[in-house]
C-alpha positions as CSV (number, residue, x, y, z in Angstrom):
1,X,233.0,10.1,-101.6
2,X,231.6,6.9,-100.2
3,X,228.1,6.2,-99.1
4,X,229.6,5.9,-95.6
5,X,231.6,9.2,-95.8
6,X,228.9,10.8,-97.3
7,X,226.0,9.1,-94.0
8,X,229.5,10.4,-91.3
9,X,229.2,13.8,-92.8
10,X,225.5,14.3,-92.4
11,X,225.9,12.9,-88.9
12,X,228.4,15.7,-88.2
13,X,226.2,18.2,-89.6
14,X,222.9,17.2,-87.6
15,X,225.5,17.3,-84.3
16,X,226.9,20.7,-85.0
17,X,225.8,24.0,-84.9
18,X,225.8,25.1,-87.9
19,X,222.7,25.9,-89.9
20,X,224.4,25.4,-93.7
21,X,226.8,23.7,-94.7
22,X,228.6,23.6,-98.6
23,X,231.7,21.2,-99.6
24,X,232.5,21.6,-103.1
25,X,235.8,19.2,-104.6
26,X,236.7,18.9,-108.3
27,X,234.3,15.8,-108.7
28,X,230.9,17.0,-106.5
29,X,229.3,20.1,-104.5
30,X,227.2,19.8,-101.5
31,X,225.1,21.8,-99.7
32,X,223.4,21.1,-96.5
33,X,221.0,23.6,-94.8
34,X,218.6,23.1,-91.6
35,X,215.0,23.5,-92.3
36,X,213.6,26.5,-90.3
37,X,210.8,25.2,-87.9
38,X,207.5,27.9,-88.6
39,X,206.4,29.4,-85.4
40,X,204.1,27.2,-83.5
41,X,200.5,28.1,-83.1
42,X,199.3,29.3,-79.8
43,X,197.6,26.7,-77.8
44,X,194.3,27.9,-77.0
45,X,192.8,27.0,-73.4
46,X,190.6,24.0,-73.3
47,X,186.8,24.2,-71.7
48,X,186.5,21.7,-69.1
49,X,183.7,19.7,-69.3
50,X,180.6,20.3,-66.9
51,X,179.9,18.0,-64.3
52,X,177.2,15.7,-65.3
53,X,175.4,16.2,-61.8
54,X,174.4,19.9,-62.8
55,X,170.8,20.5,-63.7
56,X,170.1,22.5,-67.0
57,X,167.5,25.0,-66.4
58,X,164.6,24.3,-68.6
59,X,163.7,26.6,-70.9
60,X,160.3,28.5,-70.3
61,X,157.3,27.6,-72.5
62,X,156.7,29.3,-75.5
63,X,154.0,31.2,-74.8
64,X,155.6,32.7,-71.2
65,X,156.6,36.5,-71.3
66,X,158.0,37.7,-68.0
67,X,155.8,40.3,-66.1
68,X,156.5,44.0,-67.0
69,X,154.4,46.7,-64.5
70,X,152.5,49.3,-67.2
71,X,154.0,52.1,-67.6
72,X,153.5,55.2,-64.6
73,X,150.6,57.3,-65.5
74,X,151.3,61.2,-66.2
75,X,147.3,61.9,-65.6
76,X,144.1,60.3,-64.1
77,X,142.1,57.9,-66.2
78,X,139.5,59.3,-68.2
């Protein structure tokens, strides 16, 4: 088999259908089979970016707590 026979036949084998593909003769075998593609990976959604006009809250000092009332009273002070 010649180099061009041999670049037809894989032509013809890309064009088919077929997913293998063996030609044996007294001289040569070969075999031809299409890679199986793995799964692709899902595409996860993409955060858009914020809008560089939005203020970012500033973060309270360290020493702030925010205001809790006492707890209610079950009997008069002392």
């Amino acid at each position: 088999m010649t180099n061009q026979e041999l670049k037809d036949l894989l032509a013809r084998f890309e064009g088919s259908s077929l997913s293998k593909l063996k030609l044996s003769t007294q001289e040569f075998t070969i075999e031809m089979e299409r890679a199986v593609s793995a799964p692709a990976a899902p595409v996860l959604p993409r955060r858009l970016p914020q809008p560089p006009n939005r203020r970012a809250m500033p973060s309270p000092p360290p020493w702030w707590a925010p205001f809790t009332p006492p707890p209610p009273r079950s009997s008069p002070p002392l």
